[in-house]
C-alpha positions as CSV (number, residue, x, y, z in Angstrom):
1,X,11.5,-178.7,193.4
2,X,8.1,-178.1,195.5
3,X,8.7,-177.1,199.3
4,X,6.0,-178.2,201.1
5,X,5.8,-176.3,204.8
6,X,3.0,-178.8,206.3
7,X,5.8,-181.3,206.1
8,X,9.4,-179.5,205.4
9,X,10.1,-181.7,202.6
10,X,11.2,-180.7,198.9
11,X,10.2,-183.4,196.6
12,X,11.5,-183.0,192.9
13,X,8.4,-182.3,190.5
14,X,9.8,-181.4,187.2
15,X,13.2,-180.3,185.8
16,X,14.0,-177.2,184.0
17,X,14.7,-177.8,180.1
18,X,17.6,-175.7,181.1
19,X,19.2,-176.5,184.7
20,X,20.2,-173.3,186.4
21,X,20.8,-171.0,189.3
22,X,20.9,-167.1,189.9
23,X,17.7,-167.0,187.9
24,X,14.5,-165.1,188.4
25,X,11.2,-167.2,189.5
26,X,8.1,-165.5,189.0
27,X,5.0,-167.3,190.4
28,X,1.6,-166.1,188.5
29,X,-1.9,-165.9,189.5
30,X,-2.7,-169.6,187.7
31,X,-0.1,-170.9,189.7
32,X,2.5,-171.1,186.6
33,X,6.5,-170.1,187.4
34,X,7.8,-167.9,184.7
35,X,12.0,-168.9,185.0
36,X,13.9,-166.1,183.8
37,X,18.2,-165.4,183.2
38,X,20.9,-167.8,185.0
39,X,23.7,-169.7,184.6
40,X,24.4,-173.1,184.2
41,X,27.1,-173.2,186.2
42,X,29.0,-171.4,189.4
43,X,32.4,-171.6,191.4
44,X,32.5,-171.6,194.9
45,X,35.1,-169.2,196.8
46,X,34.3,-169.0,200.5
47,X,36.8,-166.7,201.3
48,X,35.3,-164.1,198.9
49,X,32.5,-161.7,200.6
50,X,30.4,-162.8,197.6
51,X,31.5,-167.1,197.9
52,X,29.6,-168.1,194.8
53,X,29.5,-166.6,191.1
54,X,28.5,-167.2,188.1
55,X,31.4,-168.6,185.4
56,X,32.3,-167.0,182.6
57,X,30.4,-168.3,179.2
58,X,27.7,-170.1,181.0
59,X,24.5,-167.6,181.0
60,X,21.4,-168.6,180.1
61,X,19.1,-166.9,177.4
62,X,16.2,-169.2,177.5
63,X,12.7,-168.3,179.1
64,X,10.9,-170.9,180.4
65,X,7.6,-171.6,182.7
66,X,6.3,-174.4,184.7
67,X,2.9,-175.8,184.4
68,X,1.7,-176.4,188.4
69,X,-0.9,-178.9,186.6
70,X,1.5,-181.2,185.2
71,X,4.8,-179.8,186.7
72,X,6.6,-179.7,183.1
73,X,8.3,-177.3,181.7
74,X,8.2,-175.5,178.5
75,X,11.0,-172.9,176.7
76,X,8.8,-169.9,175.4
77,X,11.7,-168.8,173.8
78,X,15.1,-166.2,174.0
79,X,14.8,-163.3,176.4
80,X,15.2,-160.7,173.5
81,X,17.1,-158.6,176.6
82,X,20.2,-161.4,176.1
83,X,21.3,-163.7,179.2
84,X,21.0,-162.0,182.5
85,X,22.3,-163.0,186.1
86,X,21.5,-160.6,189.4
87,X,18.5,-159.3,187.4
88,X,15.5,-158.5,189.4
89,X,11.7,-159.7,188.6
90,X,8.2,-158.1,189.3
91,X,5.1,-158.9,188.4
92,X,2.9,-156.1,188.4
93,X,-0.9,-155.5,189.2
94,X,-1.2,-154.5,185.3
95,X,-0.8,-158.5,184.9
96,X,2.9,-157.4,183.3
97,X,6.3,-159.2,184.3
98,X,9.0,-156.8,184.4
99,X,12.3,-158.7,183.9
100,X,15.0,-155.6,184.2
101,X,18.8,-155.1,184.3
102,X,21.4,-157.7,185.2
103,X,24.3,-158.4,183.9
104,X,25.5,-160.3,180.2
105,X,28.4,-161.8,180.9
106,X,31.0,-162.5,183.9
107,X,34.2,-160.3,182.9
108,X,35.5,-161.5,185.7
109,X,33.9,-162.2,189.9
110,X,32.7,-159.3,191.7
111,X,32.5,-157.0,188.5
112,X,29.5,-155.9,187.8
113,X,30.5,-153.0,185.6
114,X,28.9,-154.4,182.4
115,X,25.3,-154.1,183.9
116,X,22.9,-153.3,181.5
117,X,20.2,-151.5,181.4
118,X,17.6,-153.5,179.1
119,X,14.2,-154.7,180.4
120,X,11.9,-157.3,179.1
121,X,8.1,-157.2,179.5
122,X,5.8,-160.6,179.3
123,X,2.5,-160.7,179.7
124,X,1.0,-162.7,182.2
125,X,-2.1,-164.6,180.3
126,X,0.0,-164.5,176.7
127,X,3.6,-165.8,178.3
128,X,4.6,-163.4,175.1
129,X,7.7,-161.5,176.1
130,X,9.2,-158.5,174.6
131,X,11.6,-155.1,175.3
132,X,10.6,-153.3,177.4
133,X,11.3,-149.4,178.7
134,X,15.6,-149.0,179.0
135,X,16.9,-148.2,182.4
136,X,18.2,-144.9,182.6
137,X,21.2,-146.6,184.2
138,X,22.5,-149.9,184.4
139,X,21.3,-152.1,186.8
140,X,22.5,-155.4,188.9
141,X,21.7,-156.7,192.0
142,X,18.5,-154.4,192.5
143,X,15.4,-154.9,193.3
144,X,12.0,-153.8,191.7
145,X,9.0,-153.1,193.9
146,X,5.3,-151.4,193.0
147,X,3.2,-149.1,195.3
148,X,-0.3,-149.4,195.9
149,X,-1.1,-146.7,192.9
150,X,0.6,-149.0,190.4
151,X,3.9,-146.8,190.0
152,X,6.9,-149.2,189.6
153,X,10.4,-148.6,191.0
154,X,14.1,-150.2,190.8
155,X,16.1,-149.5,194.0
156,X,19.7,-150.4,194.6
157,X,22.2,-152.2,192.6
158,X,22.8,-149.3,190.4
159,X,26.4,-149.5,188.4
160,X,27.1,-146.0,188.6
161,X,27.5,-142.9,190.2
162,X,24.5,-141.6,191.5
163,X,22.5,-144.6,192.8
164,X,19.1,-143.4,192.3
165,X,15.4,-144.9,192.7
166,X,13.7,-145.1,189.1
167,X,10.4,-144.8,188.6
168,X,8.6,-146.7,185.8
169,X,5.3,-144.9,184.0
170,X,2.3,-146.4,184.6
171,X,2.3,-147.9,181.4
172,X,5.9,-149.5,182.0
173,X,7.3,-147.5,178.3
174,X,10.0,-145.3,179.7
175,X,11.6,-145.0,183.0
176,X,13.0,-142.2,184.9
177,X,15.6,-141.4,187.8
178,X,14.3,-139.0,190.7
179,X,16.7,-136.6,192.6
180,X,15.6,-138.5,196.0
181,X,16.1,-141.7,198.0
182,X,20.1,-141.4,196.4
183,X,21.8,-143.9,198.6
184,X,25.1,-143.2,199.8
185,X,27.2,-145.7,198.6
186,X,27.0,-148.3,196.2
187,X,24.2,-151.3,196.6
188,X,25.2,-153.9,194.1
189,X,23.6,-157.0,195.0
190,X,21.2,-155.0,197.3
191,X,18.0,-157.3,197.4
192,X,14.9,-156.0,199.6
C-alpha cells in the first residue's frame, strides 16, 4: 500500500508475492522497497503487554523488492540468514543493507530466547544478498543505526546478559561489543 500525506489516503499498488507482517521495509535511493523476514500470520491477545505475535510455523524466508515504476513485486530469493521476525534493517551510506538478528521461530509468545545472531548483507544496485558479519550476541527487537563517520551500531534487544551497543567495522565483516552504553535492563523489542 502507498500513503499518500497530500491526501491521507492509502491506495493498494501491488501485493507482496508473499503476504506478511513484522517484516523489515527498506526504501533505496531508486525508490525500490527491499521486504525482508515476517510472518504470514499473527494472534491477537490484548491482554498481553505485547497483544500481537507472530504464530508458530509461519515465518517467512523469502526476500523480495518492489519496483516504485510498476509497483510489482519480485522474490530475489531465500534470506540465507533463515526466516526472521523483530529483526532490525539499515541501509548504510556504503550503499549495503544490513538485515541483522531476529528471531527463527516462535517457541512460544513473549520468548525471544532463540534470537540469533546471523546478519545478511545485500547490496543496494545488485539486490544480491549474502551473510554477513555474526553478532557477537543474539539479537531481537533492536535497532541498528550509523554515525556520520560510517561506523554502524545495534542497540537494544540484546537476548542476554550484558545488553551491550555493537559496533560494526567499517567494512561491515565482523562485529564487536563495547564495555559502554550497557543498558540496565533488558530492551527486547526496544525500537529507536
Amino acid at each position: 500500500s502507498i500513503f499518500d500525506p497530500g491526501t491521507g489516503t492509502i491506495a493498494t499498488q501491488s501485493q507482496l508475492n508473499t503476504p506478511r507482517l513484522f517484516h523489515t521495509a527498506t526504501l533505496l535511493n531508486d525508490g525500490s522497497v527491499l521486504i525482508v523476514g515476517g510472518s504470514t500470520s499473527a494472534t491477537l491477545n490484548p491482554s498481553e503487554p505485547f497483544p500481537i505475535v507472530p504464530d508458530a510455523g509461519t515465518l517467512v524466508q523469502q526476500i523480495e523488492v518492489i519496483n516504485p515504476d510498476t509497483f510489482m513485486s519480485t522474490i530475489l530469493g531465500d534470506d540465507a540468514g533463515g526466516p526472521r521476525v523483530f529483526h532490525s534493517a539499515l541501509k548504510t551510506s556504503s550503499g549495503q543493507i544490513l538485515i541483522s538478528g531476529g528471531i527463527q521461530s516462535v517457541v512460544s509468545p513473549f520468548n525471544l530466547s532463540n534470537a540469533t545472531t546471523s546478519t545478511l548483507l545485500c547490496d543496494e544496485t545488485t539486490l544480491v544478498c549474502q551473510l554477513g558479519p555474526v553478532l557477537a550476541q543474539p539479537r531481537a527487537g533492536h535497532t541498528l543505526f550509523e554515525m556520520e563517520n560510517g561506523l554502524v551500531f545495534a542497540w537494544g534487544g540484546s537476548v542476554g546478559t550484558s545488553y551491550q551497543i555493537e559496533r560494526f567495522d567499517p567494512t561491515l565483516t565482523t562485529s564487536s561489543l563495547l564495555n559502554v552504553a550497557a543498558m540496565a535492563e533488558d530492551r527486547n523489542l526496544f525500537f529507536a
